[in-house]
Each structure stands twice: as structure tokens, then as C-alpha cells.
C-alpha positions as CSV (number, residue, x, y, z in Angstrom):
1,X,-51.8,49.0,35.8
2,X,-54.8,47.7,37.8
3,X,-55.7,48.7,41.4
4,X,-57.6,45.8,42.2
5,X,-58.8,42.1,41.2
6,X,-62.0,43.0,40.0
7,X,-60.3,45.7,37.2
8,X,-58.0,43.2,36.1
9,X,-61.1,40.6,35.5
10,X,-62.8,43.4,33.7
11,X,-59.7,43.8,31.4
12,X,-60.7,47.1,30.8
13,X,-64.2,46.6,29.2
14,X,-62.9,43.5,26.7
15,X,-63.6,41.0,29.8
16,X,-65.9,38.8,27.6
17,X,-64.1,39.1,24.6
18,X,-60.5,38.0,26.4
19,X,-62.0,35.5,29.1
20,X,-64.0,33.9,25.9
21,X,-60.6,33.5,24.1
22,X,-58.6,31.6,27.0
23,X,-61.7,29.7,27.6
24,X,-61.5,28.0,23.8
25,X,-58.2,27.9,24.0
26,X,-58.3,25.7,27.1
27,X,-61.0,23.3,25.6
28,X,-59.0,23.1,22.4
29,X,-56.1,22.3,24.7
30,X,-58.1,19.5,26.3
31,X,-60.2,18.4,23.1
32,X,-57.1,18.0,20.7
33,X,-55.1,15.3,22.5
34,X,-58.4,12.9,23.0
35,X,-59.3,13.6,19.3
36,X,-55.7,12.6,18.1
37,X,-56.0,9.4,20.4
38,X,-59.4,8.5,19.3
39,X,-57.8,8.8,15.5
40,X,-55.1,6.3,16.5
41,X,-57.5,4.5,17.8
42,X,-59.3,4.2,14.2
43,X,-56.1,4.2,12.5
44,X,-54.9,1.1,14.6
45,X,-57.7,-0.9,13.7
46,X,-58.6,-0.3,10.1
47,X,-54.9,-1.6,9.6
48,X,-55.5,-4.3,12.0
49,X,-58.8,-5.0,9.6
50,X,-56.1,-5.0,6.4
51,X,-53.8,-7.4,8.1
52,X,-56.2,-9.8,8.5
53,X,-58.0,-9.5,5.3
54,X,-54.7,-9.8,3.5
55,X,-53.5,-12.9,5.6
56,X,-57.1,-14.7,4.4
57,X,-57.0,-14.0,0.9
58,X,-53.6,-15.4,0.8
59,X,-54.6,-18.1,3.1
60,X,-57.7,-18.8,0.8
61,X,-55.6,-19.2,-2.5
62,X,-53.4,-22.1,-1.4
């Protein structure tokens, strides 16, 4: 279909368009798994917070 590199990179005049679209893609592909960790993250210690709030108020009643 192509006869050389260059007209396959030019994808037939929609080079931005296409090279644009695997380029979010790929940062989406990167960005997602550090944005779910960094929510664990957050997750992990608000609870962590709870847990120890809990265990004083019932400490602080006896």
C-alpha cells in the first residue's frame, strides 16, 4: 500500500491527526497506572487515619 517509509508516516495526509491519536493513547497508557497508585496511595491512608481515630475514641472512653 505504501512505497516507502516516509508515505506510510504521512498516512496519506491524516499524519497529524493519526500520529496525535497514538501519542495520547500512549500517555494515557503511562499516566493511568501512576494515577490509580497515587489513589491507593490516598485511599491507604485516609483508612489508616480512621483506624487510628477509631482505636482513640474507644481508647478515650474507658
Amino acid at each position: 500500500m505504501w512505497n516507502s517509509p516516509a508515505e506510510f508516516f504521512e498516512m496519506g495526509g491524516y499524519a497529524l491527526y493519526v500520529w496525535s491519536s497514538f501519542g495520547v493513547c500512549a500517555l494515557i497508557i503511562v499516566l493511568e497506572p501512576l494515577a490509580i497508585n497515587n489513589r491507593r496511595k490516598a485511599i491507604m491512608s485516609r483508612l489508616k487515619r480512621e483506624i487510628r481515630a477509631e482505636k482513640f475514641d474507644k481508647e478515650g472512653m474507658k
